[in-house]
Phi, psi and omega in degrees: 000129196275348162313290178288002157296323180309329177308335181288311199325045241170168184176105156290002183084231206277347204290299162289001172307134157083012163283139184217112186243131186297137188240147177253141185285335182260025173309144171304132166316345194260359171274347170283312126008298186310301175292305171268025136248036170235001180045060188267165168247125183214155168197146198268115160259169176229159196274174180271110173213124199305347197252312165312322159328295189308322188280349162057057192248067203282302197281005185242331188064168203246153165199147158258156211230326163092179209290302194261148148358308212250323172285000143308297219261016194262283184306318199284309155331307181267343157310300156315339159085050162280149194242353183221153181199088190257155173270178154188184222347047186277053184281355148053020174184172207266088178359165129314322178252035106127351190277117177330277215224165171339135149316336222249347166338067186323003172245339156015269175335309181304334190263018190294123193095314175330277146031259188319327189277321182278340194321136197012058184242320212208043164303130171231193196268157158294183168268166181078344181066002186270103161101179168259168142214175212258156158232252137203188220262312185293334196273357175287288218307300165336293216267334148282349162292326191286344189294296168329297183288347183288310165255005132313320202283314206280312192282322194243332157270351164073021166291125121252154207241144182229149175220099175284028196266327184051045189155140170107209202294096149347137194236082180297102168118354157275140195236143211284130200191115172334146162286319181310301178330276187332279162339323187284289180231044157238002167267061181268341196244160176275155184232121184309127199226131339308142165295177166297149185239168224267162162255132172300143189294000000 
């Protein structure tokens, strides 16, 4: 989508150095553009899909991938054999006074309505279980994929998933924990920093 291309567009400096950003193979050309013209490090998976399939690109392997970003990068974590997994800005629903996302969103404007059109169609439990909240039809998609993966994670990797977002939509089998909480006490090791670096096949 050439809209969420424009987040690349744009150059932090030292800010991506040693940063590697994972690509769904089929991403708008212009995020790839972006990113080498900023001489960022990226590199493109593919989904399991019959048209990809096709294309026998077999020796590069598949990763599934879930609806969203956050549901990439949710799998890409347990593929990496991580054993804690917090969420954090899954809030997966709609303010109180009704705003898709931050004021400060740059995108803001586009979701203008929304509000009104999903109101009480994806109602769900809060976070926290005090109450409801309104949501929309992509973010129910979003937030049952995480569920679904959450206790896959849970039942077969021996994953527990915390969900620190403190607000929006209950993430039904991730358990609910302050991000402060987390940082205290599942952020113990120092991380060599820059990691090693990989050679491109």
């Amino acid at each position: 989508m050439p809209l969420t291309s424009e987040f690349f567009n744009n150059d932090f400096k030292e800010f991506d150095r040693d940063i590697l950003f994972v690509l769904k193979s089929y991403v708008h050309p212009h995020t790839t553009k972006y990113l080498q013209k900023n001489n960022r490090n990226f590199m493109l998976v593919s989904t399991y899909a019959s048209f990809i399939n096709y294309l026998k690109l077999d020796d590069f392997g598949y990763f599934n991938m879930g609806f969203s970003v956050a549901n990439m990068n949710f799998l890409l974590a347990i593929h990496l054999k991580h054993k804690n997994i917090v969420l954090i800005g899954q809030d997966l629903a709609y303010t109180k006074d009704g705003f898709s996302h931050t004021k400060d969103y740059s995108n803001l404007d586009k979701h203008e309505g929304h509000f009104q059109r999903d109101k009480n169609k994806y109602t769900t439990q809060a976070y926290g279980g005090d109450g409801k909240v309104e949501s929309s039809f992509v973010w129910t998609l979003f937030r049952h994929n995480f569920e679904q993966d959450v206790a896959n994670a849970k039942e077969n990797y021996h994953v527990t998933t915390y969900n620190c977002t403190e607000g929006g939509a209950r993430i039904e089998g991730a358990i609910e924990k302050p991000f402060l909480w987390a940082c205290e006490n599942l952020l113990h090791k120092d991380l060599n920093k820059p990691f090693e670096k990989l050679e491109p096949l």
